[in-house]
C-alpha positions in Angstrom: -17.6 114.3 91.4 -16.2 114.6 88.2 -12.4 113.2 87.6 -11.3 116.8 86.3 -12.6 118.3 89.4 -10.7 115.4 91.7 -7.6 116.0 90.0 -7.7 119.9 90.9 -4.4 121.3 92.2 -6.9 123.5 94.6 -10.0 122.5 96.7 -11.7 125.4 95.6 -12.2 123.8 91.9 -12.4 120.2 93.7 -13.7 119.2 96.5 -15.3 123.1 97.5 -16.3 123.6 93.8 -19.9 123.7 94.6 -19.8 126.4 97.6 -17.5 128.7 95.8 -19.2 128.2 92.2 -21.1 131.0 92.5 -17.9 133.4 91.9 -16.7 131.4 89.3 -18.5 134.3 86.6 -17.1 137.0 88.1 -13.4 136.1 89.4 -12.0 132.8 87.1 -9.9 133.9 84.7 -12.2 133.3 81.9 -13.9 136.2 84.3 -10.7 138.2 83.4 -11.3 137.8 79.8 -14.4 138.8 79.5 -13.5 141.8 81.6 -10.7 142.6 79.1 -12.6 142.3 76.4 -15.5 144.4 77.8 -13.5 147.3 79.2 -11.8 147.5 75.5 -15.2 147.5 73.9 -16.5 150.3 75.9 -13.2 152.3 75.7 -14.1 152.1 72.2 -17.5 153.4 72.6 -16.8 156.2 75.0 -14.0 157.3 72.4 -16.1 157.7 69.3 -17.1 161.2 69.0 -15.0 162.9 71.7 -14.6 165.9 71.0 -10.8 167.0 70.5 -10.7 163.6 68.5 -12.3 163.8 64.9 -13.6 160.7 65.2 -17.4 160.0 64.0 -20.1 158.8 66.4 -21.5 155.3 66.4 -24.5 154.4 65.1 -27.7 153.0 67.4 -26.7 149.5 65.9 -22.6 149.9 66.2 -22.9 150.7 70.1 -24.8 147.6 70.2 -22.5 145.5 68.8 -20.1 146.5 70.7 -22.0 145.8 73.8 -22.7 142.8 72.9 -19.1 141.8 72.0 -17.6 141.1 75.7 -20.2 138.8 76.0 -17.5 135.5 75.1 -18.7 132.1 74.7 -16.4 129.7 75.6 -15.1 128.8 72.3 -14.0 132.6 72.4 -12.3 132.8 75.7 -10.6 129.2 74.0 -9.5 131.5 71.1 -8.4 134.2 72.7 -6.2 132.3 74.8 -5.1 129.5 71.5 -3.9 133.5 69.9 -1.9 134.1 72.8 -0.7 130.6 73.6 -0.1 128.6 70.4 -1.2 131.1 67.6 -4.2 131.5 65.7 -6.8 133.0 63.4 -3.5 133.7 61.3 -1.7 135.1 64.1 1.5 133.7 65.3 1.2 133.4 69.7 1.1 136.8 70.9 2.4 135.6 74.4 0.8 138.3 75.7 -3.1 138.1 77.7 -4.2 141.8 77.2 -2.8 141.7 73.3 -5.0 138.4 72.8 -8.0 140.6 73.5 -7.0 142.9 71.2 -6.8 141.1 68.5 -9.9 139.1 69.0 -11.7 141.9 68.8 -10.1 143.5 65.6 -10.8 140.6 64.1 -14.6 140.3 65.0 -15.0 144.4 63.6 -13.1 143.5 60.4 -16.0 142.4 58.9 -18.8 144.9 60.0 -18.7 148.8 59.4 -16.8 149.5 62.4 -13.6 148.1 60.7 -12.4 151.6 60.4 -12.1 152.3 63.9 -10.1 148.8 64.2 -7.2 150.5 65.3 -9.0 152.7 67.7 -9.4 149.3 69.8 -6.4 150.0 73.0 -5.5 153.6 71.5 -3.3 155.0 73.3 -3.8 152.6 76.3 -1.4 150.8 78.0 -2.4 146.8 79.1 -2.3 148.2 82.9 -5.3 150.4 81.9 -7.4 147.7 81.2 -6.5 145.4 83.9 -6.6 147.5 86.4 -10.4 148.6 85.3 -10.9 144.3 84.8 -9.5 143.7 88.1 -11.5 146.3 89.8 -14.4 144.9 88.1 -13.7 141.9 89.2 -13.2 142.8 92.8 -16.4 144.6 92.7 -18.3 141.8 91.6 -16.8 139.2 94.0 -18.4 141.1 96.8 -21.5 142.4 95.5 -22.8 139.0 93.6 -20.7 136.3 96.0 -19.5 137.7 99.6 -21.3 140.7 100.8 -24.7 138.3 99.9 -23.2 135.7 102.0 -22.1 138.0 104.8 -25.5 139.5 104.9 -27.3 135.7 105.2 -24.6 135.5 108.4 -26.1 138.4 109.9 -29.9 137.7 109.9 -28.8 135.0 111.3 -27.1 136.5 114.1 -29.6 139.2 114.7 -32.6 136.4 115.0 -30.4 134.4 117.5 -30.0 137.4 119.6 -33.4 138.6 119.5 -34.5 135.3 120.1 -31.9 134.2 123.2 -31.6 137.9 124.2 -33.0 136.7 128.0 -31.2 133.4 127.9 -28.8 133.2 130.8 -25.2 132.4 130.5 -21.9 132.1 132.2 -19.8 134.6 130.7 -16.0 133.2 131.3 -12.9 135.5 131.2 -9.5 134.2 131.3 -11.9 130.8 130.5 -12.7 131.2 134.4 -16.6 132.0 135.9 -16.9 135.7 135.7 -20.7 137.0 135.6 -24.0 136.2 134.1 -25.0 136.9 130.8 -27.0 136.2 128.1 -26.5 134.1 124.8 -28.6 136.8 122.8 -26.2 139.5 123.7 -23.2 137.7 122.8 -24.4 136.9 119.8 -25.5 140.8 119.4 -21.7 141.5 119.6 -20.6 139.3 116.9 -23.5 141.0 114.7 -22.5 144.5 115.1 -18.9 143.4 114.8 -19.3 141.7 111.5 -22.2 144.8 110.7 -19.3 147.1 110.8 -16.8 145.5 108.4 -19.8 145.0 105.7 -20.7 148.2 105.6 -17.2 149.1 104.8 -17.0 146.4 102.1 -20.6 147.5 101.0 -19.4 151.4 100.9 -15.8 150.2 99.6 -14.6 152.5 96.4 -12.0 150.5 94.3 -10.0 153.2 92.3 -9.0 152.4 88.9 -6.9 154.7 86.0 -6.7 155.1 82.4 -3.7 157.2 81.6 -1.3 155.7 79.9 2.0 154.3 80.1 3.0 156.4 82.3 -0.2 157.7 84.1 0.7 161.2 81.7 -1.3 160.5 78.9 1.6 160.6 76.9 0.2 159.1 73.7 -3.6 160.5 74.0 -2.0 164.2 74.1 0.1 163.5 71.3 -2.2 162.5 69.0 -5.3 164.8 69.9 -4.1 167.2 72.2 -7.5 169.3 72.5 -9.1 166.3 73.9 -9.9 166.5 77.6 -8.2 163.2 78.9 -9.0 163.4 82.4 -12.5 164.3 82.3 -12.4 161.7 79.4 -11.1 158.8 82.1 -13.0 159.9 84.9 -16.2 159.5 82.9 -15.0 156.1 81.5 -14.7 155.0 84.6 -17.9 156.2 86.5 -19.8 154.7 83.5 -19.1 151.3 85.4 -21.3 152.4 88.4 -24.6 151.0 88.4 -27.3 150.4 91.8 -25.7 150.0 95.2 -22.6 148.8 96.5 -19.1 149.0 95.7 -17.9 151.6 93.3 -15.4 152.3 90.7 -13.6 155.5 91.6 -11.1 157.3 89.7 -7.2 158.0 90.1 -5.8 161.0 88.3 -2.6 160.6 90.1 -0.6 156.9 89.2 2.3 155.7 87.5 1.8 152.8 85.0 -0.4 151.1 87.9 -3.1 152.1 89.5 -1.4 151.5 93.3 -3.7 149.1 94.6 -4.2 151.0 98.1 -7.6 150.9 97.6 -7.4 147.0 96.9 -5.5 146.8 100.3 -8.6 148.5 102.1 -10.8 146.0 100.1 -8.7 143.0 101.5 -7.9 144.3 104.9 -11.7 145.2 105.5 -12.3 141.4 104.5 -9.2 140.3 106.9 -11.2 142.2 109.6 -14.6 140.3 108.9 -13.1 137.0 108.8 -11.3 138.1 112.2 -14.7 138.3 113.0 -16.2 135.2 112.3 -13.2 133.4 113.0 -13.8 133.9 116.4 -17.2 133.3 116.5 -16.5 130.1 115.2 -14.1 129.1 118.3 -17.0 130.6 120.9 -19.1 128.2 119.1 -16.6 125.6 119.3 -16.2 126.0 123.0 -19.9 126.2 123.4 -21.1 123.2 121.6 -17.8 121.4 123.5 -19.7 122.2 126.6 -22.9 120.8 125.4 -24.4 125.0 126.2 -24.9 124.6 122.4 -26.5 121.5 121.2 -26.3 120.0 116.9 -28.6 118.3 115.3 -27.3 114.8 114.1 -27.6 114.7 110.5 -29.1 111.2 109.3 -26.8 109.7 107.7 -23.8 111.5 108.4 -21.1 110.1 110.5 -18.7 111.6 112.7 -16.1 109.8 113.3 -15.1 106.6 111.9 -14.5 104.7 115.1 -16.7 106.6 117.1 -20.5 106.0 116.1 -21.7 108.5 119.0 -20.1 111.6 117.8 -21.6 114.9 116.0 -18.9 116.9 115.5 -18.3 120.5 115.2 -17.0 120.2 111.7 -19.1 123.3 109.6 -17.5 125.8 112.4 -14.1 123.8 112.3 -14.0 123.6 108.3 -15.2 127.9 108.1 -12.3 128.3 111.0 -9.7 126.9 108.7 -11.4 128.2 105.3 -10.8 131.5 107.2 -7.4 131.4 108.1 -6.5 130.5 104.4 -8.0 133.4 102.9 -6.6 136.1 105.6 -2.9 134.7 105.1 -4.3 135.1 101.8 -5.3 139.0 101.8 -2.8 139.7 103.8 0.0 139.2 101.4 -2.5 140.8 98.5 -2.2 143.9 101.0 1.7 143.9 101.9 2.4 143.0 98.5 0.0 145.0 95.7 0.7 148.4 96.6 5.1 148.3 96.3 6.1 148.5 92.7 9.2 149.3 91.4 9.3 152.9 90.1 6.8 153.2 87.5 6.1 149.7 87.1 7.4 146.2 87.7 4.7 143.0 86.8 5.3 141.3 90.0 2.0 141.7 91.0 0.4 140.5 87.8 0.6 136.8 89.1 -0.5 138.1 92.6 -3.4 139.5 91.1 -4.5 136.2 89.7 -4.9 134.5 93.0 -8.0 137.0 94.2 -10.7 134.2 93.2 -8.8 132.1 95.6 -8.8 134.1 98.8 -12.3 135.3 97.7 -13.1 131.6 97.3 -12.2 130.5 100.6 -14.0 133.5 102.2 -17.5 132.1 100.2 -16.3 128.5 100.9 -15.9 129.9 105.0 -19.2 131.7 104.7 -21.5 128.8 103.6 -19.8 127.2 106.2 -20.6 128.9 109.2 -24.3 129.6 108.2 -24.3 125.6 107.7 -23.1 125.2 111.0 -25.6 127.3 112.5 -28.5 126.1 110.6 -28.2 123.1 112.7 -27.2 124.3 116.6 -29.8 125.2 118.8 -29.1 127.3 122.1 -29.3 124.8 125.7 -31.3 126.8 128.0 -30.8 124.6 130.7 -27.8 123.2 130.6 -26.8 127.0 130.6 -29.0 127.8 133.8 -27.4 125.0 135.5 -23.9 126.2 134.9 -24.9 129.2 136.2 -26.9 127.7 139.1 -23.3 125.7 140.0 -22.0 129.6 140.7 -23.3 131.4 142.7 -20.1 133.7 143.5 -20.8 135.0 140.1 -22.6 137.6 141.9 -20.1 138.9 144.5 -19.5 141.9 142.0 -22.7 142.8 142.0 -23.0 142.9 145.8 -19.6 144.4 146.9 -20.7 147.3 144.3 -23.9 147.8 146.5 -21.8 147.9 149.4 -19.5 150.0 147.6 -22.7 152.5 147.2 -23.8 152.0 150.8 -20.3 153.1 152.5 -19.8 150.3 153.8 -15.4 149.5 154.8 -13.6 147.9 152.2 -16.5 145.8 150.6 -14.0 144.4 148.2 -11.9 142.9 150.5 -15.4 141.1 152.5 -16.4 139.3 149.3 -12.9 138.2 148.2 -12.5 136.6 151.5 -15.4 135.1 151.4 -15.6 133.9 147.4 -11.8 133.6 146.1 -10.9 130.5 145.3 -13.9 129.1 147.9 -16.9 126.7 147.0 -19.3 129.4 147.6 -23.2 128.4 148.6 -26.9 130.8 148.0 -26.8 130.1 151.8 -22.8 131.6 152.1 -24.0 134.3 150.2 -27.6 135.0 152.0 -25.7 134.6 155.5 -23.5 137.1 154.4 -25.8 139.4 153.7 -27.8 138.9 157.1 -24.5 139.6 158.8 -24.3 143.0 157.3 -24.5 145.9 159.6 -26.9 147.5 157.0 -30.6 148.3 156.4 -33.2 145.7 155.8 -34.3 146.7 152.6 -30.2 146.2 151.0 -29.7 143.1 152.9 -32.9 142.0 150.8 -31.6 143.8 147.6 -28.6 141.8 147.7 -30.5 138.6 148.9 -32.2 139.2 145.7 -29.7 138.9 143.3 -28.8 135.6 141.4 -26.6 134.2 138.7 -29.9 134.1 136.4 -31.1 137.6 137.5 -27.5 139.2 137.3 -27.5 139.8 133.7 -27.5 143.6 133.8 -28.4 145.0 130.5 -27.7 142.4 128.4 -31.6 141.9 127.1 -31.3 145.4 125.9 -28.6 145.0 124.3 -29.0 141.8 122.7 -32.4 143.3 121.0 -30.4 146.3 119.4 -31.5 148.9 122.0 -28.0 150.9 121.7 -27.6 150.8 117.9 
């Protein structure tokens, strides 16, 4: 690993780099930038020719340069940020990200025959407008290009381990004590339509952005052309930024200087719910693999402990369980935090906002994780049918219900003397059930019954039947 990425304040650019690189286009701050940069560009675009406005249309070749504009190299985003930070291309440091852009890209039109619509670059906008519509971008991207992909991998693989363990057997434990049977397929058919639910939410999630001005009043638009139709005018801008399926832009008419960030809140608490999600999948799994009803693969060549040479730990559902927990503490604050400003405006949450590649990060980095985790476990059929075959009082629900339906006196009571807190045999139970002063045919149907038969429904459910 390189020594710049080893000397990384965060993981994330370190010793994660790799899992959470591929959000590194769409939420770094060179990511910002560009967003900036592009945002201003198309403001431009959008406000050549408006009507109300008196200013000429673009020419095929103009909107095309101005297209291509946002698209920064490196040695841009590096002069951008030498205008703001040390001073450059003449310019003494701005000390100011948004102005940066600005001038950058005044200074790449001088030369070309937009330079008379320079000034037109950030009319009448204030830097809010185009971070808000950058961070919304942003926020977009990080879940259509990086999580909602990732999510989506996580849930085929949930819905082919339920189909294909949907008859498997197993314990279920309540209060961590033997409770009933089971199957593995259905369990893992909850944690899919758990985790289904939250990514359709983030997949339908509408991030609202503005453009109105300092004050959200479009004070200086409607002073300088007041026949222009500003609202329609932003609302347009800001649809223009919809393209194919998944999270959308939406507009705002009603802010102060910031867009309120509620909808960012929904965003983050949506992804909080997800990782809530998987988070405790992971501990199932945990608890699983601990009692070897889940089996790993041993990697070659990877060792588990350092004293230990036997062990294959659970370390991709451990690693995703802690990756987790830092991006909800994460999005939780993002949530509390984003949508209380001071009256119109106060630029606490500008450095807030600068951490969302982080918590996003450690979502992707929690992701990969878990799917690597599962990649290498494989259900234990019969280590699974022996737990079960080890309790046989499992089944006293089932046949105090029957009794229940048969009239027989207080059937409850029968089988918790005879199973609570009692090493219970198939012959306790089939004794029982010859005892009964009851027909033939329901001392049979309850001889019948057996932890691996006493699963209920859960093969339907665990192959989708109810969805």
């Amino acid at each position: 690993m390189p020594q710049r990425k080893l000397d990384s304040l965060s993981p994330l650019d370190g010793r994660y780099a790799d899992k959470a690189e591929p959000l590194n286009g769409f939420m770094g701050d060179a990511a910002l930038t560009r967003g900036r940069a592009l945002v201003e560009c198309r403001y431009l675009i959008k406000l050549a020719g408006t009507p109300g406005t008196g200013l000429r249309r673009l020419k095929a070749a103009e909107k095309a340069l101005l297209e291509k504009l946002p698209r920064l190299s490196d040695a841009d985003v590096a002069l951008i940020y030498a205008i703001e930070n040390e001073g450059a291309a003449g310019r003494p440091p701005t000390r100011h990200d948004v102005k940066s852009v600005e001038y950058f890209i005044k200074d790449r039109l001088a030369g070309t025959s937009l330079k008379d619509l320079a000034e037109f670059v950030h009319f009448g906008l204030t830097s809010e407008d185009v971070n808000n519509l950058s961070y919304a971008l942003m926020l977009r991207d990080g879940l259509k290009e990086g999580l909602l992909p990732a999510l989506d991998s996580i849930l085929k693989e949930l819905d082919r381990l339920a189909l294909a363990h949907a008859a498997d057997p197993l314990l279920a434990r309540t209060h961590g004590q033997p409770a009933v049977p089971t199957t593995f397929g259905k369990e893992f058919r909850v944690f899919h339509a758990r985790l289904l639910r939250q990514y359709r939410q983030l997949d339908r999630a509408g991030i609202c952005a503005k453009l109105n001005g300092a004050a959200g009043n479009y004070n200086a638009h409607t002073a300088a052309f007041p026949k222009a139709d500003w609202p329609r005018f932003s609302e347009e801008f800001i649809g223009s930024f919809n393209t194919g399926k998944g999270p959308r832009l939406e507009y705002n008419p009603y802010t102060t200087q910031i867009e309120p960030h509620d909808s960012y809140a929904e965003v983050f608490d949506a992804l909080r719910r997800a990782n809530t999600v998987l988070l405790a999948f992971c501990q199932d799994m945990w608890r699983y693999i601990s009692a070897e009803l889940v089996v790993q693969k041993a990697v070659k060549g990877e060792i588990g402990s350092s004293t230990m040479p036997q062990k294959v730990n659970p370390i991709q559902f451990e690693n995703a369980e802690g990756n987790l927990g830092m991006a909800n503490a994460m999005l939780g604050f993002f949530s509390s935090k984003l949508p209380v400003s001071r009256l119109q405006r106060d630029l606490s949450d500008s450095t807030v906002e600068r951490n969302f590649g982080a918590a996003f990060g450690h979502c992707l980095v929690a992701y990969r994780s878990v799917l690597a985790g599962l990649s290498r476990v494989s259900v234990n059929p019969a280590a699974a049918r022996a737990e079960l075959e080890r309790h046989p009082e499992v089944v006293a629900e089932g046949v105090q219900t029957i009794l229940r339906r048969e009239g027989a006196a207080k059937p409850y009571e029968q089988l918790c003397a005879l199973t609570r807190g009692r090493g219970v045999t198939p012959e306790n139970l089939r004794s029982f059930a010859d005892g009964l002063d009851m027909r033939p045919a329901v001392k049979a149907e309850i001889k019948r019954l057996s932890p691996l038969n006493y699963t209920g429904l859960a093969e339907r459910l665990a192959k989708g039947k109810e969805a």
